[in-house]
N, C-alpha and C positions, 0 to 999 in steps of 0.2 A: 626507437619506435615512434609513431606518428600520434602516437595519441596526445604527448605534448603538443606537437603540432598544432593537433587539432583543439586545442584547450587556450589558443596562447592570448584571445579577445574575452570573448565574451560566452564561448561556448560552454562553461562551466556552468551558466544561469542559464540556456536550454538543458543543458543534463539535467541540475537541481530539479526544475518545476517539470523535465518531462517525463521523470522518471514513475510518477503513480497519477497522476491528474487525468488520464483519459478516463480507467476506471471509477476514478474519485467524483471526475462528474456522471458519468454514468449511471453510479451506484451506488457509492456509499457515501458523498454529499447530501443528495436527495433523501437516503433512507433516514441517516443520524439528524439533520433535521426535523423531516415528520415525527420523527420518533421521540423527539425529546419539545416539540409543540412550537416549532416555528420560530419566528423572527427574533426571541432571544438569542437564539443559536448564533447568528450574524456579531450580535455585537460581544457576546461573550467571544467568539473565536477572534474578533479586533482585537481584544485586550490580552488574551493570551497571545495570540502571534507575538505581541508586544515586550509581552515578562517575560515567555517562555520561549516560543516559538526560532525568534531572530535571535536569541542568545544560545537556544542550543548549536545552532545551525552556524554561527560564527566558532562556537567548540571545536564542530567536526572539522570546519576548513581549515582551523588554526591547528588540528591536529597531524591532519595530512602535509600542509605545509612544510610545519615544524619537524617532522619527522621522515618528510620524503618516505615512505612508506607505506603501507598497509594497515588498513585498521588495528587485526592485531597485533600488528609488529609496534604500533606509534603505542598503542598500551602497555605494550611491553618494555619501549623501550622507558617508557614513566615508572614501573613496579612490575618485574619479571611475573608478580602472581596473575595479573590484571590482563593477561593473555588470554588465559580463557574466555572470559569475555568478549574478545575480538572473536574467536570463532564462534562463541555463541550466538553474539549478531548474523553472521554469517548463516550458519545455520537455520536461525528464525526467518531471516530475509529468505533465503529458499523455501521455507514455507508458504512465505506470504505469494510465491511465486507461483505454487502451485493455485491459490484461488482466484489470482488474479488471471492468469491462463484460462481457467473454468469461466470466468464473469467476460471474459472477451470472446470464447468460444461462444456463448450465447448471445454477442452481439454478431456475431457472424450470423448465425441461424437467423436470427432477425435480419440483418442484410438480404437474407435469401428471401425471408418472407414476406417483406417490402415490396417484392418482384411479384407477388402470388396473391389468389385472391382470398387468400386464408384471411380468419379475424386475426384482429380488431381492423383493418387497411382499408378493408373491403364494407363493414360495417357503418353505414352513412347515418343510418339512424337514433344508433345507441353504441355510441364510440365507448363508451364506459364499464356496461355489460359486453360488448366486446371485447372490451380488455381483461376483463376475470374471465371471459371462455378462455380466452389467447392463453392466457399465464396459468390458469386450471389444467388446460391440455397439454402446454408445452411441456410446463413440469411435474403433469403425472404421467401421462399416455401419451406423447409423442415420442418416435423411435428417438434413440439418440445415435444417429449415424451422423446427424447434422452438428450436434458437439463434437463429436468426435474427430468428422472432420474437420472444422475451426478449428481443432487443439492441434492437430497435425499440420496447420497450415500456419499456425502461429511459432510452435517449436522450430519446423525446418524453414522459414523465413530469419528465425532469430539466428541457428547454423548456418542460412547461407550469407547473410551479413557481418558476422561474428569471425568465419572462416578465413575471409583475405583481408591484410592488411593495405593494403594497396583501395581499391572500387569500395569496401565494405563503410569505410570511414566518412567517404565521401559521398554514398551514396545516405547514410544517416541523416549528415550535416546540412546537407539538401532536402530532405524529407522533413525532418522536424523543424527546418525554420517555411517549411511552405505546409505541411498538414496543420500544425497546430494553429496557424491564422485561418486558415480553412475552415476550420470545423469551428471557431470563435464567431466566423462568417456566416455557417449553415447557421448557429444558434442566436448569433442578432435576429436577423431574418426570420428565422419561425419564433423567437420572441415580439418583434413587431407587428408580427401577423397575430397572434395571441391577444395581445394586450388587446387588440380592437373586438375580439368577440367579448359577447357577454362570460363574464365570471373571470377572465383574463385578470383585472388589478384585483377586482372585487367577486368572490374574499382570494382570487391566486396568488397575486403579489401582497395583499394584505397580511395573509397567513406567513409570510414569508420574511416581510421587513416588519412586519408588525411586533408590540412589546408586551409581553405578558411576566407582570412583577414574580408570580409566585413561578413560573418555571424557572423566570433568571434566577431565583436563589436555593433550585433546586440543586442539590449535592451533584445525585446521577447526570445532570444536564452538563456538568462542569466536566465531570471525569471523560463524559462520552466524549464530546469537543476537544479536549485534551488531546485523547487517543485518535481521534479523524486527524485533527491540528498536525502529531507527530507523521500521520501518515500521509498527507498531500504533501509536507515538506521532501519525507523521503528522509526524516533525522529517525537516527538509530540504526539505520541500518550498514553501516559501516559503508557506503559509498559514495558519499561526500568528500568520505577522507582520502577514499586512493585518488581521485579524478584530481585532487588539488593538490597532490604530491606528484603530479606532472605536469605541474606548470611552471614553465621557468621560472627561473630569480630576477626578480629585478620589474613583477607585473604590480608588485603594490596594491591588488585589486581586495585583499579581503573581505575589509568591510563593504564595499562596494557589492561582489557576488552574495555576502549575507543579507544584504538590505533587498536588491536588486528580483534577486530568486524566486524569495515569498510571497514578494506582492506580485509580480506574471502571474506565478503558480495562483496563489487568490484570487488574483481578478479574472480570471480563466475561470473557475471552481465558483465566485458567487454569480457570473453571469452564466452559468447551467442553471444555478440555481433557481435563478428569476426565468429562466425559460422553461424549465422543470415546473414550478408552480407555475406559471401565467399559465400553461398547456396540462397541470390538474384541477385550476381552478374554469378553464372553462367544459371539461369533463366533466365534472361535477365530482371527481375526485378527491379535494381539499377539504369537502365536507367530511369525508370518513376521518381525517386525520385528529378529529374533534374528540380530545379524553371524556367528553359527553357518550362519544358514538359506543364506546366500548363499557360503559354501564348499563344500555340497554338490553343485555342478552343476545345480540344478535352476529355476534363477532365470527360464528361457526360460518357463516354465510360466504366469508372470505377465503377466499385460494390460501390451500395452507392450515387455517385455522384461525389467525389471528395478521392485523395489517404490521404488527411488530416485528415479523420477519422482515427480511429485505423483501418483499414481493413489490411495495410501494412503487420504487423506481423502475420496475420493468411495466409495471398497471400502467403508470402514467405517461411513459413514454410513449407508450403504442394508444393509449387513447388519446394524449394531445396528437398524435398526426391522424387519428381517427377525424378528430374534430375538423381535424384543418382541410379533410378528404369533405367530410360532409359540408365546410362555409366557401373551400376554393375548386374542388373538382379535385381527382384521383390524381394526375397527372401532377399537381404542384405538390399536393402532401405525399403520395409514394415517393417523388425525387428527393423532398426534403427527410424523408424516413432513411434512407438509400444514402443520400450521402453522411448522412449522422452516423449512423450504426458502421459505414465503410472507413468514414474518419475517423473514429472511434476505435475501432479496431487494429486498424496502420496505428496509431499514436500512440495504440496499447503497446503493439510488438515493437516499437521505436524503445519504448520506455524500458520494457524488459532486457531490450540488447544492453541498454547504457545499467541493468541490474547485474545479469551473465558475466557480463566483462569484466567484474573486478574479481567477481568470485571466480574467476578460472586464473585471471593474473596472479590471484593469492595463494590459489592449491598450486600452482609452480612453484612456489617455491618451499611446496612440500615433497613434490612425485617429480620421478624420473620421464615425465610424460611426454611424448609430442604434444606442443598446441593442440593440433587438431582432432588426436586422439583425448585430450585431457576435454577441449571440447564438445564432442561425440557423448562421451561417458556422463559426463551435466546434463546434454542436451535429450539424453535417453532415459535420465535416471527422472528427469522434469519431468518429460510426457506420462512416464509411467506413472509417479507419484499424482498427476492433473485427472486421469482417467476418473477415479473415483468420486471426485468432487465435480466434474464435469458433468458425471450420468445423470438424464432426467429417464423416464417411464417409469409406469406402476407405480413407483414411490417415490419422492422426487428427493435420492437419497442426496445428490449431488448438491441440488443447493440448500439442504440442510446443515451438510455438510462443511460447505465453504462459509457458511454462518458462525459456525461453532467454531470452524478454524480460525477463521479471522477476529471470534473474540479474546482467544489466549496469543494469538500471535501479536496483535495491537496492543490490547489492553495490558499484556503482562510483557510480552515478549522485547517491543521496542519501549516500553515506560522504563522497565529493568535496564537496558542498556544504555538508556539517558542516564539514568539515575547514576550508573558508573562511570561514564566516561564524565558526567560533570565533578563527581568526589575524584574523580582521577587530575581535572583540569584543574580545578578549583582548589583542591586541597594536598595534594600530595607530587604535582609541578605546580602548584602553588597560582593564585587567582594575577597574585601582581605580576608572575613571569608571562601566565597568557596573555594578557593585558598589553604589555610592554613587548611580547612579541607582536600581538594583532597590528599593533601601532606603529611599530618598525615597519611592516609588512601591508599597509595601507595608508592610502592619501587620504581618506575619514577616519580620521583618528576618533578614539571613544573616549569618553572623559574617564578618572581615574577612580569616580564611585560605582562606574560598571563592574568591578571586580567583587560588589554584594551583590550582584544578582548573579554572577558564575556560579558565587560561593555559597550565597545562601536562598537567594529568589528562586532562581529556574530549580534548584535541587529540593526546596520544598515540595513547590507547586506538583513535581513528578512522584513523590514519594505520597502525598497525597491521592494525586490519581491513582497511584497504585493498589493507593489504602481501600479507596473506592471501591475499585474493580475487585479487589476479595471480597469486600461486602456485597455487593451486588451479589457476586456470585454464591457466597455462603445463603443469601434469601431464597437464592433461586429464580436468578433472572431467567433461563430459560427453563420453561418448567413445562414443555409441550408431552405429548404422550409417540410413542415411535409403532405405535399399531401393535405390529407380533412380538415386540417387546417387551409390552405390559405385563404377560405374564412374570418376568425377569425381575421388572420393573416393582412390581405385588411384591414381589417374595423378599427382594432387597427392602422395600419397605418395611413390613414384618421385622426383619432382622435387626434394622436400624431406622429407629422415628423419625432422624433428621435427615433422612433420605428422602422425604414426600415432597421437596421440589426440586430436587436434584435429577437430571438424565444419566441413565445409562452412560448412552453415546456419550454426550457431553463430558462426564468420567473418564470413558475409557480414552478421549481423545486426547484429554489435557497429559492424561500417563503415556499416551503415545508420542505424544508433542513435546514435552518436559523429559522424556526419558531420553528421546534419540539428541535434545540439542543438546544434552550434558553430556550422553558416551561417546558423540561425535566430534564437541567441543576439548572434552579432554582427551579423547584419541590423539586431535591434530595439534592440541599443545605437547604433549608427550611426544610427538613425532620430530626426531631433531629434520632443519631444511638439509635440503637433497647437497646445498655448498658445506655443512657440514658433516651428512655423511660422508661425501664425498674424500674429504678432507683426513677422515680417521684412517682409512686404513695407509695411507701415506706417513702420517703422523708415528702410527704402530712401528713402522717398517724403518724411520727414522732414526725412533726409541730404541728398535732392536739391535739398529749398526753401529750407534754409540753406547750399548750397552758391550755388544764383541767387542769393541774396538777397545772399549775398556778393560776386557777381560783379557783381551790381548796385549795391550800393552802394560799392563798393570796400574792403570792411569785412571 
């Protein structure tokens, strides 16, 4: 197959950093920062990439490596139990697929809007109150045919790439080393152009590099970071591991792609960032991000209800090109709107192909399937599952949605499968044999007290975040109201006290989310591969002729 091939330099470090980073700048870099109050976020995420970050991410290659195989199968072949956890990644990674789908379908809509004179584009005035019409209308009352199309145009672009092995591969390999400088391009650029308006450094890039002591030693600040940190890397989701299980022997590159990977991926994801705030800070955006703004009482004022939801990074987007329509003319900030949200979009569907592809390599070797029927049935059951978190009008169920998903699938879903495959590396094939394999398998060798942070560093730091993210959750971090709910919402109350910040939804989705990645997980552990069904009845037919043959001969 060609995918060795195409793995045999360096392409393993475009997979790594291209696999979540379009949306991660788009979306949920910008939001987990405002959200946890700025320029701590920066250097708290340095020092974990550091503990944690580069050592999980050396796990997963040292695992696919070491085992030439498949996430679950390299866990398996560590502790036969420790299989279910391979398809439980798997499983959550398709989750996370479906929101990522939904947050690029609405970069498409915005591509289209970019072209139109709808707000905020068009708004030369008040880029900013443009921006709350834009993100007010889009995700309560605009049709969703415009998501919906984006969702279709992103599933059968990832099927028609996915489909041939031959043009598919090499049309990838071309695309992501020419989109992603691209769009690094588009965002120097309308960062340059920023920084010279008023509020661009001051307070945009302020709020951004700037230090604030009591957030750094805020708990929730550390877990959120955690959780973004695991998810720009692309660690947990078991596809780090299969991509490095097909690369020949003899490339030595381990610690090179663990080093290599994170920092593109980072340095891609903090310069959004600085172009994200220099283009809210001259919107006058940066000022709402202020834990001042939200004791005032006035927080109802916001798209949504409060700026805690992800709305931040769609407001700000469309108001710094607002601004930049109002200081350069329509012509320079439409094109630079047009090609962000277009490059953004490609690098999203790029990213998802290099997702798809291991999860269909892996179900082969469950199903009797064609390729391309086994890819058909992914690529259908995707769209389907993306529809609902996609849907904006009247309520804007879809990105509430993709909210609450992405906090059990993050927060719990890929911390849980860190937390196991590092007791898997670490303690049970043991920290000194990973160690001694990474180093056999690379020209940077790692010194021999990296086997406490396999063992006991990075497996802390994750179990913690995990502790976190129940706590958060049991206070009741999302505690918003769901309209024709509330009745529901009342009466569960009533019944039980400590349900007053708890969501419905939020409820019903962690049991929808926790229930199918456990019956789906141990379905396909239970399910022997298709080379060993295969194998039985031959085996039977074996048993039965040297059973005759015994009865026949008396032997």
């Amino acid at each position: 197959m060609c995918i060795g091939m195409q793995l045999r330099k360096t392409s393993i470090i475009l997979v790594a950093f291209g696999i979540t980073a379009a949306v991660s700048l788009l979306w949920n870099w910008p939001f987990k920062v405002a959200e946890i109050g700025g320029g701590p976020s920066v250097l708290m995420y340095l020092i974990l990439l550091l503990v944690i970050g580069i050592p999980v991410v050396l796990v997963e290659l040292a695992l696919g490596s070491w085992s030439k195989s498949s996430f679950p199968k390299s866990l398996k072949m560590i502790n036969s139990k420790l299989e279910f956890f391979g398809w439980f990644a798997l499983v959550n990674t398709f989750w996370l697929l479906t929101g990522l789908c939904a947050i690029l379908s609405w970069s498409a809509s915005f591509a289209y809007y970019s072209l139109s004179r709808f707000y905020p584009l068009s708004n030369w005035l008040y880029p900013l109150s443009g921006a709350f019409d834009f993100a007010n209308y889009f995700f309560n009352y605009a049709s969703p045919l415009f998501p919906l199309i984006g969702l279709a145009i992103i599933w059968g672009s990832i099927f028609l790439l996915l489909m041939s092995d031959k043009w598919g591969p090499r049309i990838r390999s071309i695309a992501i080393k020419t989109v992603f400088p691209a769009l690094a391009i588009v965002m120097a650029i309308t960062l340059a152009l920023t920084i010279s308006f008023a509020g661009g450094i001051d307070p945009g890039l302020n709020f951004y590099l700037g230090f604030n002591p009591q957030v750094f030693l805020n708990g929730s600040s550390w877990r959120t970071i955690i959780t973004i940190l695991f998810f720009n890397l692309g660690a947990g989701l078991g596809i780090l591991s299969f991509y490095t299980s097909k690369i020949p022997e003899g490339q030595n590159k381990l610690t090179t792609f663990a080093l290599i990977a994170p920092l593109l991926g980072t340095g891609l994801i903090f310069l959004a960032g600085m172009t994200f705030f220099s283009m809210s800070g001259t919107s006058g955006l940066t000022y709402l991000f202020s834990p001042n703004f939200f004791t005032m009482g006035i927080t109802s004022l916001l798209p949504m209800g409060i700026l805690g939801y992800p709305a931040a990074p769609f407001i700000g987007w469309q108001a710094g090109f607002a601004t930049i329509i109002r200081s350069m003319g329509p012509t320079i900030g439409k094109s630079l709107a047009l090609l962000f949200y277009t490059l953004t979009l490609i690098a999203g569907i790029l990213g998802l192909t290099l997702i798809i592809e291991p999860i269909k390599e892996t179900l082969k070797t469950k199903f009797e399937l064609s390729p391309r029927k086994l890819l058909a049935a992914l690529i259908a059951t995707g769209f389907i599952a993306s529809i609902p978190l996609t849907l904006t009008s009247t309520s804007p169920w879809g990105y509430n949605l993709t909210s609450l998903s992405n906090w059990w699938v993050e927060g719990f879903g890929l911390t849980i499968v860190i937390i196991v495959e590092l007791i898997a590396a670490g303690w049970i094939w043991g920290a000194e044999n990973a160690v001694g394999y990474i180093n056999n398998n690379s020209r940077i060798r790692i010194p021999k007290w990296f086997k406490w942070i396999i063992k006991i560093v990075a497996p802390a730091v994750a179990v913690i975040a995990l502790a976190a993210a129940v706590y958060d959750t049991i206070k009741g971090y999302v505690f918003n109201s769901w309209g024709f709910l509330t009745p529901l919402i009342t009466s569960c109350q009533t019944l039980a006290p400590w349900y007053t910040r708890l969501n419905f939804v939020f409820l019903l989705l962690v049991a929808v989310w926790l229930a199918s990645n456990i019956i789906t997980a141990a379905v396909l552990t239970r399910r022997k591969p298709k080379e060993e069904e295969k194998s039985k009845p031959k085996k039977r037919k074996r048993e039965q002729r040297k059973k005759c043959l015994k009865e026949y001969t008396g032997h």
